[in-house]
N, C-alpha and C positions, 0 to 999 in steps of 0.2 A: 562478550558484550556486557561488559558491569557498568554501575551506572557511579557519575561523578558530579560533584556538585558543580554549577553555571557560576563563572567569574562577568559579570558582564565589564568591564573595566570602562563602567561609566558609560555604555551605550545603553541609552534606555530602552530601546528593543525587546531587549534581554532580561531588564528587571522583573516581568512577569514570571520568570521559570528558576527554577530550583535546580533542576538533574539534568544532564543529559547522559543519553548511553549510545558512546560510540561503535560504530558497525563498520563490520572489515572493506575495504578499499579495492573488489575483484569485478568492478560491473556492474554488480546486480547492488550496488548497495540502499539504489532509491525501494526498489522492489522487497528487499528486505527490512529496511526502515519500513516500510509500510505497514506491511503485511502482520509483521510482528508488531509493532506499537499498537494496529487494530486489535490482532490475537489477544493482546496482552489486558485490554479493556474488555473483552468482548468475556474473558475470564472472571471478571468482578460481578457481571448480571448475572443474577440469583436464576433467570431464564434463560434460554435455548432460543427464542428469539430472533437470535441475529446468525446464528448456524443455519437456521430454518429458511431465513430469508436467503442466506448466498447461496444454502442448497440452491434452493429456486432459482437462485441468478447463473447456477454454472448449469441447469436445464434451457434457460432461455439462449445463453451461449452456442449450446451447443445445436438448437435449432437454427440459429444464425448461421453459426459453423458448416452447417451441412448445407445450407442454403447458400452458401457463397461457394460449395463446390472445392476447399482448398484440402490438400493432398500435408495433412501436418501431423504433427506429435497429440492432436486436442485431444483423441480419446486417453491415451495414457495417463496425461499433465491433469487434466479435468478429473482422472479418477483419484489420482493421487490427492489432491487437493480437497477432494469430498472425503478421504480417509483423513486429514487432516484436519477438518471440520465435525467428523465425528471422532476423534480423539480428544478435542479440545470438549467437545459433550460429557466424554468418560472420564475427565480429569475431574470437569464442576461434580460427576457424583460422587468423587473420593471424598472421604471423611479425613480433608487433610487446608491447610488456609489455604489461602490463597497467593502468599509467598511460594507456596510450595508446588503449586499449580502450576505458578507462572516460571518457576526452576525446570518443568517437565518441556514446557515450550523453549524454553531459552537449551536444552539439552537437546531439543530437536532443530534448534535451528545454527547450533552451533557443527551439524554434522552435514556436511559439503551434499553427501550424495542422497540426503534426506532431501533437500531443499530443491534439485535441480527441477525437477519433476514442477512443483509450487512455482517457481520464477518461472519456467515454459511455459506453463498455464497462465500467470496475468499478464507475460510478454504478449500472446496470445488473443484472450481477451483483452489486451489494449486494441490490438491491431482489427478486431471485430469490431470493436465499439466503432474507431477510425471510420474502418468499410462500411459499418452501417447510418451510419451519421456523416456520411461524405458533406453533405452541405455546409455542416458546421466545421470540418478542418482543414476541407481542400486548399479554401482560399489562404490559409495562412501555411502553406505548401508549395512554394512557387514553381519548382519542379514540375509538378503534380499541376497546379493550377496553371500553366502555361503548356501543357502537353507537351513534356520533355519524357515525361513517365507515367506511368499509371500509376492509382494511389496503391493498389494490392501488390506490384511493385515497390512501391515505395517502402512499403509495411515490413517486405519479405528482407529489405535491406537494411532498414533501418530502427525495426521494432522487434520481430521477434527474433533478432539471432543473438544468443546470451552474450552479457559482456557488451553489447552496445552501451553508451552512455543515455538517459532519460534527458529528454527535454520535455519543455510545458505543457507541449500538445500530448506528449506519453503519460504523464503528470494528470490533467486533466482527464484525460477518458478514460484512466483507470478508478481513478474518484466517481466519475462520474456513471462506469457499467456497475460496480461497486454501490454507488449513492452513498460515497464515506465522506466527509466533512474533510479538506485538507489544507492544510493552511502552514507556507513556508515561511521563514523566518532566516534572516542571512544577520552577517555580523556589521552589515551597512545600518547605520543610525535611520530609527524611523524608515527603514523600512522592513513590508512585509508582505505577501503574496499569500490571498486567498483566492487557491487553485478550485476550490471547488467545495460552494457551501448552500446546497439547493433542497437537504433532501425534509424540511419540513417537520422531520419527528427525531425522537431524543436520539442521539445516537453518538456509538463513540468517535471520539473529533481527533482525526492524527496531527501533528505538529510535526514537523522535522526544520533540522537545520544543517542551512546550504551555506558551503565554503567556501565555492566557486567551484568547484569540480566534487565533490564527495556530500553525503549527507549521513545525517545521524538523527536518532529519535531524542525530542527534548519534552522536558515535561514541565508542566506548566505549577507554578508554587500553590501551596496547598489554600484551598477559601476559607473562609473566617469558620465554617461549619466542622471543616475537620479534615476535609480532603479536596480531591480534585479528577474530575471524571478520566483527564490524563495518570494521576497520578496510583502509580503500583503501590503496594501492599509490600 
């Protein structure tokens, strides 16, 4: 996943961003664009912070999870994913930049059987958020909203099984159990899709870009100050 300079070829879209770094083509590659473009900011705050909070958010998870009764991988995915949460902790205390930080995460996410664990977990918690906020996605589930299916049904087929493709509503309520800032950007002129920008305090804001079928992490050009909340080290 190295990062390459944005040619916009004239789509003004695009003129705001600098880099993008493209992510391997296996499925999971919204879930991985995320996740990591998060990690990768969440490396730059000088605090723990935002570790602290998803802590919190993969406990609320998982009271949901038990309260919905489902027979799944949560507890493993969910642990794996808090060891990865405190790793990223143990990297900010090395006495090393932040290039180099962000090297340790790019080596863990470059290994297949590291990751799988992490993808089961937000396939997951998509599909919680989903169940628990039925009101807000049923109706744009026709399936679902016409009693062809149930929605936990629905979830078991089309959310958490790895290698499913992400759409909006997947898009959407991972932003939104998360409370991450997400904002899609495609190579269509003028336009742009803010999937989800609610949460009120500073935080780091993913960007990706969609091709029609694949996404990648883009990073937004650097501000007159020096940098960019997107932008690595």
């Amino acid at each position: 996943m190295n990062r390459y300079t944005v040619c916009s070829n004239g789509m003004n879209s695009l003129n705001a961003y600098s880099e993008f770094r493209p992510v391997i083509g296996d499925g999971e590659c919204f879930y991985r664009s995320f996740i990591f473009s998060y990690l990768e900011q969440v490396l730059d705050r000088p605090d723990t912070d935002e570790e602290r909070r998803l802590l919190d958010v993969v406990e609320k998870a998982s009271a949901r999870h038990a309260d919905l009764g489902w027979n799944s991988k949560f507890s493993r995915s969910s642990r794996a994913f808090k060891k990865l949460l405190e790793k990223v902790m143990r990297w900010k205390k090395m006495e090393s930049t932040s290039s180099c930080r962000k090297e340790e995460l790019l080596k863990f996410f470059s290994t297949y059987d590291k990751t799988l664990d992490i993808f089961a977990f937000l396939r997951l918690l998509v599909a919680i958020q989903i169940c628990s906020h039925s009101e807000e996605y049923v109706p744009h589930i026709p399936v679902v909203a016409s009693g062809d299916c149930s929605l936990e049904v629905w979830c078991f087929r089309r959310v958490t099984p790895a290698g499913v493709e992400s759409e909006y509503l997947m898009m959407r309520a991972l932003a939104s159990a998360l409370e991450v800032i997400l904002i899609v950007e495609t190579f269509q002129e003028r336009y742009t899709q803010d999937i989800y920008t609610d949460p009120g305090v500073p935080r780091p804001a993913v960007t990706l870009l969609y091709n029609g079928n694949h996404y990648d992490i883009i990073y937004p050009c650097a501000t007159s100050s020096g940098s960019s909340s997107h932008q690595a080290s």
